[in-house]
C-alpha positions in Angstrom: 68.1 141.4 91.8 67.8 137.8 91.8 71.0 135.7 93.4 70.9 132.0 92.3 70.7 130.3 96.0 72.7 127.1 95.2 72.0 123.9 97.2 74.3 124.6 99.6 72.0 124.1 102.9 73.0 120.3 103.4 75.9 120.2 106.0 79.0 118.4 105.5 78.5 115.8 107.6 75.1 115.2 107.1 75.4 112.3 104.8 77.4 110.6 107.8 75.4 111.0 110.2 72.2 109.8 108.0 74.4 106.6 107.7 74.6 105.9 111.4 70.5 106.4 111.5 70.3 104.0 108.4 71.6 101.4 110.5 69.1 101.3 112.7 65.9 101.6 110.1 64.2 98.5 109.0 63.9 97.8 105.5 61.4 99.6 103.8 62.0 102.8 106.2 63.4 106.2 104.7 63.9 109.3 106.0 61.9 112.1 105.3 60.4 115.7 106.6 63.1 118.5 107.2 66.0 115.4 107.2 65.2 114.9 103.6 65.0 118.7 102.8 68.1 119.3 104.4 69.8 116.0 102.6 68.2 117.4 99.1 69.8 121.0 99.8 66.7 122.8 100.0 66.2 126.5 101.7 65.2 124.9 105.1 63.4 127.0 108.1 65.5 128.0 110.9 65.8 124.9 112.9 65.6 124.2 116.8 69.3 122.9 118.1 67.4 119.8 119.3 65.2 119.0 116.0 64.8 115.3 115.5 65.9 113.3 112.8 62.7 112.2 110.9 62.2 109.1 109.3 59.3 106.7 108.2 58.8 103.4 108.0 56.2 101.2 107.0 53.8 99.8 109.8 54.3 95.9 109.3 57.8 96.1 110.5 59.9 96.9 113.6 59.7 100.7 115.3 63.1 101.9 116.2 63.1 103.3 119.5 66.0 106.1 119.7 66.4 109.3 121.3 66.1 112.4 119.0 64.6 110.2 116.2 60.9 111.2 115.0 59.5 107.8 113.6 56.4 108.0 111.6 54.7 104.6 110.6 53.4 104.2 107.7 50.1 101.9 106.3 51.3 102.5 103.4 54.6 101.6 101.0 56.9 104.4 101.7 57.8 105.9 98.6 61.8 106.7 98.6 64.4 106.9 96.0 68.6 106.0 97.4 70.5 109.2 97.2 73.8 108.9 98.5 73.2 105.7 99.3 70.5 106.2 101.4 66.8 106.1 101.3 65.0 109.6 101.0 61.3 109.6 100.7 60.2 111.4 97.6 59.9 115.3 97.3 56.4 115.4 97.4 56.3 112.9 100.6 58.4 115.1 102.0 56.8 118.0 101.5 53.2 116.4 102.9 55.5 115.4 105.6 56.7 118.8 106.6 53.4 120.6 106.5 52.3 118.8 109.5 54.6 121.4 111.8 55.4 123.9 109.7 54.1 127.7 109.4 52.5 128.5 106.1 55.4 131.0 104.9 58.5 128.2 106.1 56.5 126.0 103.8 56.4 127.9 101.0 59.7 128.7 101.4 60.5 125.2 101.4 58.2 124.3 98.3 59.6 126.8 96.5 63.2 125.6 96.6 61.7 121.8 95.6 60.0 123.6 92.3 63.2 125.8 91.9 65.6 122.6 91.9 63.1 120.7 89.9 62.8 117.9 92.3 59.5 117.9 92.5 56.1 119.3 90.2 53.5 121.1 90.8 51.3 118.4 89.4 53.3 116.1 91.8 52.1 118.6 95.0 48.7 118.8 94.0 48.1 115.0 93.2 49.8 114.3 97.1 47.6 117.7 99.0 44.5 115.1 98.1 45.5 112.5 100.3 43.8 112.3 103.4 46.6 113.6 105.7 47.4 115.3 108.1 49.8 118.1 106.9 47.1 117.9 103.3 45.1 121.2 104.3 48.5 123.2 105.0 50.2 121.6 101.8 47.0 122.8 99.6 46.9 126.0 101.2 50.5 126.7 100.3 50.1 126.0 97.2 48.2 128.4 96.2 51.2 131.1 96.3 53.7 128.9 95.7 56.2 130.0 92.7 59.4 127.9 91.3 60.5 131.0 89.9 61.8 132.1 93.2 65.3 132.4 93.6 66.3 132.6 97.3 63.9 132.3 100.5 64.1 136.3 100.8 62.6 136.5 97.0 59.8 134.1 98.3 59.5 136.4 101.2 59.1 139.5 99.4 56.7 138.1 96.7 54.5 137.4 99.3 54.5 140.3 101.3 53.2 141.9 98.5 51.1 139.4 97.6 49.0 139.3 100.7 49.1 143.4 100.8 47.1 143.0 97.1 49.9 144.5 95.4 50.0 142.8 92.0 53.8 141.5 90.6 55.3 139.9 88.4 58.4 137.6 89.0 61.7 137.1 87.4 60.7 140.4 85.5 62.4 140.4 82.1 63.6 144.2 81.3 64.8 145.1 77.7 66.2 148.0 76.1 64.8 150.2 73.4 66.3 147.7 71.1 64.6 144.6 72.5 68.2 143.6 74.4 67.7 141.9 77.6 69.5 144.2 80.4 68.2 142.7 83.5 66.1 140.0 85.4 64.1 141.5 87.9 62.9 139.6 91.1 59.7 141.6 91.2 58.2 144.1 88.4 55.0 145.9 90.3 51.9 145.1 88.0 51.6 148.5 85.8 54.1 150.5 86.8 57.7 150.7 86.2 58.9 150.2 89.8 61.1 146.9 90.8 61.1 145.0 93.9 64.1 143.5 94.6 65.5 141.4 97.8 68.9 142.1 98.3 70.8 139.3 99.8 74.3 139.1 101.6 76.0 138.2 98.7 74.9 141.9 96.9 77.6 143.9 99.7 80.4 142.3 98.6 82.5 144.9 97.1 82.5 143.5 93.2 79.0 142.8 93.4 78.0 146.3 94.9 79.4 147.9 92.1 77.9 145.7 89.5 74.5 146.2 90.8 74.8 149.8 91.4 75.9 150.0 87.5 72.5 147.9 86.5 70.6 150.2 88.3 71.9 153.1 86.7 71.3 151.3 82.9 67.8 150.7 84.3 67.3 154.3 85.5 68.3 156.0 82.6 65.4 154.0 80.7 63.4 154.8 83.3 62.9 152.2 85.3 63.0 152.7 89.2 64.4 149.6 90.9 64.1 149.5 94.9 66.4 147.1 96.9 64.7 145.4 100.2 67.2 143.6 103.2 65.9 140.8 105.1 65.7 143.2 108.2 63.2 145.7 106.0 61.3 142.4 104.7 60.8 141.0 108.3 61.1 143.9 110.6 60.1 147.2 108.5 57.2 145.8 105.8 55.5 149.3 106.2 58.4 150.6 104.7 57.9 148.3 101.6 54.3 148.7 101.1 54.6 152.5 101.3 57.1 152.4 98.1 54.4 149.9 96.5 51.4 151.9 97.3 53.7 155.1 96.1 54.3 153.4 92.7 50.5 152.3 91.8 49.1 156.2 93.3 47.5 154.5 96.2 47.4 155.8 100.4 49.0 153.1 102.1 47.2 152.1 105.0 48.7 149.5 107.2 46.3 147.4 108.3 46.6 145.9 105.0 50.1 144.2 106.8 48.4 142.5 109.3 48.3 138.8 107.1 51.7 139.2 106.4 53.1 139.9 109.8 50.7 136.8 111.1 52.8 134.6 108.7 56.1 135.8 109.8 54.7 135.5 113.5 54.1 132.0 113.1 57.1 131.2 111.1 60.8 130.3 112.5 61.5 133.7 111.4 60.7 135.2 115.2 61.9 134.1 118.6 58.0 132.9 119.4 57.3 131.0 115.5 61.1 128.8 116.6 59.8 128.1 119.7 56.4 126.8 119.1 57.8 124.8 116.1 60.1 123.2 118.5 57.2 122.4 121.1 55.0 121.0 117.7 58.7 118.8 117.4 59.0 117.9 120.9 55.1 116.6 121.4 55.9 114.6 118.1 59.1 112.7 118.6 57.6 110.1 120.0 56.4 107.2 117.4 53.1 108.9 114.9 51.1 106.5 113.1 49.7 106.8 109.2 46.5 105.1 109.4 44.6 104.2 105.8 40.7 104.4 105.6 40.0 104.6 102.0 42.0 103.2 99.4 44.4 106.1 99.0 47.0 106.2 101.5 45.1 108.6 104.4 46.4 109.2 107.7 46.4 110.8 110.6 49.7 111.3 112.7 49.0 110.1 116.0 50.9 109.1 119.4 51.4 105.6 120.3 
């Protein structure tokens, strides 16, 4: 049961505070990383209180020195575009940038939102995971699941749970009656059977919506469809619970074991006490200035202290 996340992660006075920062960036700098995906309203990772402001700035010029500003220097032009007023490095950029600290599944879940807004392509992510850079490896492995269709960080979640269990889906499953009416948009249609996965968000226990969904799934039942709604608390915490009902549908024994990829991803991800912490420590070693050095023609680099 898809809910339209709308861009609503940027905080209020986020554009303020990005114009005291600007101050102190020389020309050509921008900001970039989880600043930019916060300032472009993507689903962001849960963040450390003490996350850095992230900018980058190209290497001929002066290296602002500030506490809680992460300052990566560039060999390169960075490539930016003024948005508010104020220079944000380009979606792709950002994402390259990003992949450097983050787990696998917080950066899908990021690159997900940046397809699902349409600020960025997928042609765009492939072209910039060929650079010789740092967070390239993580950016090209993320790709590979990465789906625009998503509609909220727990839809990216559940698609890949299944995913990495080898439970084939479909996404944004269109469902129509016997006369070819469209009654509902799935998040998840299981591959060959008539069972949908959906992730039910906050927003589907409000009272009005309850009662809305619980009439769709009584249309779809009656033509025999079989939709199952997943929390975030079953997605994270209970995944055996979710391939059970998958291995039911396709006539399969479940066996476990197959969960062990997908509770490594959550394991590593902001998503657990542990993932937060060691993406704060990746944060904390990394504040200090990093460097983009080029050795070939196209922009390489490799983020370094100085």
């Amino acid at each position: 049961m898809s809910e339209s996340y709308a861009p609503s992660t940027r905080s209020a006075w986020l554009p303020e505070e990005l114009l005291a920062w600007y101050a102190v960036l020389p020309p050509g700098g921008a900001f970039t990383h989880l600043t930019a995906a916060e300032h472009r309203g993507w689903w962001l990772p849960r963040l450390p209180r003490d996350a850095p402001v992230f900018v980058a700035v190209p290497d001929c010029g002066t290296r602002p020195r500030r506490a809680g500003l992460h300052v990566t220097r560039h060999c390169a032009q960075v490539r930016s575009q003024l948005n508010d007023g104020l220079p944000i490095a380009d979606p792709d950029e950002v994402l390259l940038a990003a992949a450097c600290h983050l787990g696998v599944l917080d950066l899908l879940i990021l690159g997900d939102s940046a397809l699902h807004l349409g600020d960025v392509t997928v042609d765009e992510l492939v072209t910039s995971a060929r650079r010789c850079r740092r967070g390239a490896p993580a950016l090209r492995a993320a790709l590979l699941s990465m789906d625009g269709r998503s509609e909220s960080p727990g839809e990216t979640m559940l698609r890949l749970l299944h995913s990495t269990c080898n439970i084939p889906v479909e996404a944004q499953a269109l469902i129509r009656d016997e006369y070819d009416q469209l009654i509902a948009r799935a998040d998840l249609r299981i591959v060959g059977t008539r069972r949908l996965a959906e992730y039910d968000g906050a927003h589907h226990r409000e009272a009005g919506q309850y009662e809305r969904d619980r009439e769709r799934d009584r249309r779809l039942q009656t033509l025999g469809w079989s939709p199952y709604s997943y929390s975030a608390i079953t997605v994270l915490r209970q995944p055996h619970l979710i391939l059970r009902d998958a291995d039911e549908a396709l006539g399969r024994v479940s066996t476990p074991d197959r969960l062990d990829t997908w509770r490594q991803l959550v394991q590593d991800s902001s998503y657990t006490g542990t993932g937060l912490e060691r993406l704060r420590a990746r944060l904390t070693r990394t504040t200090a200035s990093a460097r983009d050095w080029s050795q070939t023609t196209d922009p390489g680099s490799e983020d370094c202290r100085v």
